[in-house]
N, CA and C of each residue as an Amber inpcrd file, in Angstrom:
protein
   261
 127.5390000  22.5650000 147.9370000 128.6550000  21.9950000 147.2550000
 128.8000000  22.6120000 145.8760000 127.8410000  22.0060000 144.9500000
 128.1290000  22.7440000 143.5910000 127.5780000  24.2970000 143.6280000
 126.8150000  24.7360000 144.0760000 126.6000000  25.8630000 144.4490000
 127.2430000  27.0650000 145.5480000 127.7820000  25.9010000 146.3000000
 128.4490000  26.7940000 147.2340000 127.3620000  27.5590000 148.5210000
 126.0380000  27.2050000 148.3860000 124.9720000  28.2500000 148.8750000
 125.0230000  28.0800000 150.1210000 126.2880000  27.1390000 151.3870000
 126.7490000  27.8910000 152.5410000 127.5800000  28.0790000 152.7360000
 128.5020000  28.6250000 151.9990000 130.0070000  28.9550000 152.1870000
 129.6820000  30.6680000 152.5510000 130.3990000  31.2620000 152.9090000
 130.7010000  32.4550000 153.8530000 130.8220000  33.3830000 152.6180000
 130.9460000  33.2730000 151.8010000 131.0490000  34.3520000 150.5400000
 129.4680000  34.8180000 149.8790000 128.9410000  33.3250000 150.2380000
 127.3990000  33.4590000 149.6360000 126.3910000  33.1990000 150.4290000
 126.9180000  33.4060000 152.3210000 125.0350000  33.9500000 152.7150000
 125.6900000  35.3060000 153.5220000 126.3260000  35.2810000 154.5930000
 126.9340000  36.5000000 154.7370000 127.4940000  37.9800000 154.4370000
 128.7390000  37.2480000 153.8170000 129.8510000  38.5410000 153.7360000
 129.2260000  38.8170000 151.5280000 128.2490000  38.6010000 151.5250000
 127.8200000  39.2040000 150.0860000 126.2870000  39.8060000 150.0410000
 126.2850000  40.3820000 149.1270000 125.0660000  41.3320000 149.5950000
 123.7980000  40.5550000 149.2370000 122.3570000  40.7590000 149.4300000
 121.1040000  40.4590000 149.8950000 120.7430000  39.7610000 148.3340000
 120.9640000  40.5970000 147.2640000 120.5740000  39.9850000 145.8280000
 121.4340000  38.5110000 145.3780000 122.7200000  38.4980000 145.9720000
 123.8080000  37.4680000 145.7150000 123.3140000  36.3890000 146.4880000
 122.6160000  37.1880000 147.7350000 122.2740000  35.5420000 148.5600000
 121.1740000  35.0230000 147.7380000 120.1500000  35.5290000 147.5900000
 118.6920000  35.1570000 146.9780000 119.3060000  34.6990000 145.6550000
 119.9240000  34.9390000 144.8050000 120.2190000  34.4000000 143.5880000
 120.9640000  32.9390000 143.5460000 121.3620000  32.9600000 144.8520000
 122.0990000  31.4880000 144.9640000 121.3660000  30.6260000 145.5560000
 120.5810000  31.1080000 146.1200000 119.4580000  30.2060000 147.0900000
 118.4170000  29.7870000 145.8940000 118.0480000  30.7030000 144.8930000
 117.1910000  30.3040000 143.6750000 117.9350000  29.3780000 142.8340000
 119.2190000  29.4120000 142.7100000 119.7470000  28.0640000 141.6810000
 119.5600000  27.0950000 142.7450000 119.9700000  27.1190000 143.8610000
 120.2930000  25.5750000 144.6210000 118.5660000  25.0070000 144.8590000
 118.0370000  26.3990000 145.1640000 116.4020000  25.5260000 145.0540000
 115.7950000  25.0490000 144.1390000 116.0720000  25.2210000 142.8360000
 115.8220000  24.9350000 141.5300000 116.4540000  23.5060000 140.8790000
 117.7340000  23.5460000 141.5380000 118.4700000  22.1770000 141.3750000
 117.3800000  20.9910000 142.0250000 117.5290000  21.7110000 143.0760000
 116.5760000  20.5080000 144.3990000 115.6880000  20.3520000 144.0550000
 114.8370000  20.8080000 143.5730000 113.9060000  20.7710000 142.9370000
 113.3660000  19.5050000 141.6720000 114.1630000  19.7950000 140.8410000
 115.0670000  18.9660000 139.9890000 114.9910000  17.6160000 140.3740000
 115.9420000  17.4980000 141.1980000 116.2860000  16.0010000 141.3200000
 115.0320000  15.3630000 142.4010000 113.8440000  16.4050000 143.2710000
 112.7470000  15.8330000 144.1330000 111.7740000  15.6330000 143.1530000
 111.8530000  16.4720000 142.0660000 111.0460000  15.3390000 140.9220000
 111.0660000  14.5170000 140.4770000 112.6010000  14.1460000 140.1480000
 113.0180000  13.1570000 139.7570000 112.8790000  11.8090000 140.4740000
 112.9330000  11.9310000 141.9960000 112.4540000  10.9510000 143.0190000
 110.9090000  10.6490000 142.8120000 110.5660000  11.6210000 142.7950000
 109.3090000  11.4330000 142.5130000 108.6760000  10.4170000 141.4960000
 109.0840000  10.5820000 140.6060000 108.4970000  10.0770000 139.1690000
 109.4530000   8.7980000 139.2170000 110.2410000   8.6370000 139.9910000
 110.9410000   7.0100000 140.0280000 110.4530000   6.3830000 140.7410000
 110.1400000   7.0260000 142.1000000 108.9960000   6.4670000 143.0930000
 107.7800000   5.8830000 142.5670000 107.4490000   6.6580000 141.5500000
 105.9930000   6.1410000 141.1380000 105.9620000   5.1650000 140.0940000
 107.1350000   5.0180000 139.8640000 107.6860000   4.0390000 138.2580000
 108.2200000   2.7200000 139.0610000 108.7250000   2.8970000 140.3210000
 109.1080000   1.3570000 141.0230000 107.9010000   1.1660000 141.6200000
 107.2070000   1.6330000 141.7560000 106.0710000   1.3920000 142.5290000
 104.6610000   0.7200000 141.5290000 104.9760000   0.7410000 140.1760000
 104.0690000   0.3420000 139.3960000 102.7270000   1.0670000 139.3780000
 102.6840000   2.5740000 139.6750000 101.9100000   3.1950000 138.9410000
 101.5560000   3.7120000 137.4700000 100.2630000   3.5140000 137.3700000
  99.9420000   3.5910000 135.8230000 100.5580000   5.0430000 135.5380000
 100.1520000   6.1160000 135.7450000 100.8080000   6.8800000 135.1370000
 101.6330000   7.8630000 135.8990000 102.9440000   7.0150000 136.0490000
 103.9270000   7.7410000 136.7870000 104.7890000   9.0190000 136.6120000
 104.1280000   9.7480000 135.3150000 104.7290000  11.1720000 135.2370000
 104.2590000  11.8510000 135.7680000 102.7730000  11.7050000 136.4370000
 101.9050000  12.5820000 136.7880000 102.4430000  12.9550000 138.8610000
 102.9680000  14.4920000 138.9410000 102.8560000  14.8850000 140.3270000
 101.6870000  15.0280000 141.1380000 101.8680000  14.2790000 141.9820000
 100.3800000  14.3130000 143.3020000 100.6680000  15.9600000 143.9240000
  99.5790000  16.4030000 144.5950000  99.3760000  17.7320000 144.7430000
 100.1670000  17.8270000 146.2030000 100.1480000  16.6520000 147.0580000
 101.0640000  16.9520000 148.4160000 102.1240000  16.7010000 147.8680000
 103.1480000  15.9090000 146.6940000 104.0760000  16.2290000 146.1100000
 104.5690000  17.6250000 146.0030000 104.1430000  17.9860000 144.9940000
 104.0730000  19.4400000 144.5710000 103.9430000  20.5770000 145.7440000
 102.8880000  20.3390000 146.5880000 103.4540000  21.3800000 147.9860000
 104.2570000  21.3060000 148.6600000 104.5390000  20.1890000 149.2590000
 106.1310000  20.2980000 149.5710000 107.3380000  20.5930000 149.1690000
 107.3780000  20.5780000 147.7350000 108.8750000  20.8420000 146.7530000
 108.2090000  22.5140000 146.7980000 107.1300000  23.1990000 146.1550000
 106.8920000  24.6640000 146.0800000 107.0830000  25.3200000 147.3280000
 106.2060000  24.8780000 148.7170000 106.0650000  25.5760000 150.0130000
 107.4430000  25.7290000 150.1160000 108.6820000  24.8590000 150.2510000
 110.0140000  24.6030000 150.8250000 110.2290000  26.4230000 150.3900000
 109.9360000  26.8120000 149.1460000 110.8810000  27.9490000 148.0770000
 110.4410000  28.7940000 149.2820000 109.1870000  29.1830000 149.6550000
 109.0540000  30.1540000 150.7500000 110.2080000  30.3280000 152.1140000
 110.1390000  29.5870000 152.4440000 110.7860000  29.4040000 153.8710000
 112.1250000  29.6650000 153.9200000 112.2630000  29.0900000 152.4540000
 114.4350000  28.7700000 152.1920000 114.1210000  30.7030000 151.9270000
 113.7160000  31.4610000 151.1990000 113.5960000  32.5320000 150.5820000
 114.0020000  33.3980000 151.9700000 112.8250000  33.4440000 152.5290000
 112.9250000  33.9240000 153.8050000 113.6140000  34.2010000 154.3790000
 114.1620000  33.0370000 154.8800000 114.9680000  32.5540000 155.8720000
 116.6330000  33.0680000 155.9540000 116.5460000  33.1230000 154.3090000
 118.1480000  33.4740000 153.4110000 118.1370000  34.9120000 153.3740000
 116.8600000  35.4400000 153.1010000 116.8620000  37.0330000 152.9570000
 117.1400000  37.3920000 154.3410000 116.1560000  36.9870000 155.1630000
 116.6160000  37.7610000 156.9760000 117.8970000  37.7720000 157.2970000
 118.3710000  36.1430000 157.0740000 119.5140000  36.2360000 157.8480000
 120.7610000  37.1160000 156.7830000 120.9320000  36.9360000 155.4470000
 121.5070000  37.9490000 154.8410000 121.5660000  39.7760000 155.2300000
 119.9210000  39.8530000 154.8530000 119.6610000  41.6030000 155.8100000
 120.2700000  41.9780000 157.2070000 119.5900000  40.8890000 157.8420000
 120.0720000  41.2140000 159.2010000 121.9380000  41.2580000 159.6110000
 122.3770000  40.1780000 159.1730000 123.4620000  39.8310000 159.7330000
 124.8540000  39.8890000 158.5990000 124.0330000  40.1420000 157.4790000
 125.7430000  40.0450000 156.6160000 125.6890000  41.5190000 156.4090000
 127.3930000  41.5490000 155.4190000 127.8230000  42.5670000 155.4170000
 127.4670000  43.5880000 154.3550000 126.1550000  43.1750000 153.5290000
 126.1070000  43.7890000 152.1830000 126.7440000  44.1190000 151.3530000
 127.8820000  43.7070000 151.1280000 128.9940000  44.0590000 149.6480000
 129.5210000  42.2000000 149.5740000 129.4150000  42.7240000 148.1710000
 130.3890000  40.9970000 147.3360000 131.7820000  41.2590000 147.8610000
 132.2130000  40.0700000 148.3210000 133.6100000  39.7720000 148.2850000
 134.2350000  40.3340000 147.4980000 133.8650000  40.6010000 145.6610000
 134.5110000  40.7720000 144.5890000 135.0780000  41.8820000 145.0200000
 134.3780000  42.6700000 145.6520000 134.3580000  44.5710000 145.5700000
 135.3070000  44.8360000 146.3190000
C-alpha cells in the first residue's frame, strides 16, 4: 500500500536493485510496527521490563529479512523485465 512493494512497477516490470530497495523499506516499516507489538504485548501483559526484545522475538522479525530478500531477488531476476518503468 504505502510502499507499493506489489504493484507491477515494483517486483516485475523494474529492475533487480528497484525491487530489493522496496522490499528493504517495506521490511523495515514491518519491522517497525512488530516491535511495536511487541513491546505493547509485554506492557499489557504486565511485564517488568517491557522494552526488553526476547531472542525468539527478534528471530522471527530478522530471519523474515532473509526469505522476503530472496524470494524478491529470484523472482525479480528470473521473471521481470530489468528496466524501470521510468526509462
Amino acid at each position: 500500500w504505502y510502499h507499493e512493494a506489489f504493484s507491477f512497477k515494483n517486483t516485475l516490470n523494474c529492475s533487480t536493485e528497484r525491487a530489493l530497495t522496496v522490499t528493504g523499506r517495506t521490511w523495515l516499516s514491518t519491522c517497525a510496527i512488530l516491535f511495536g507489538l511487541v513491546m505493547a504485548s509485554q506492557a499489557a501483559c504486565g511485564c517488568d521490563h517491557f522494552y526488553l526484545i526476547k531472542r525468539g522475538d527478534l528471530d522471527y522479525i530478522l530471519d523474515s529479512s532473509t526469505v522476503l530478500v530472496m524470494w524478491r531477488f529470484l523472482a525479480s531476476f528470473m521473471l521481470g523485465s530489468g528496466r524501470d518503468e521510468d526509462e
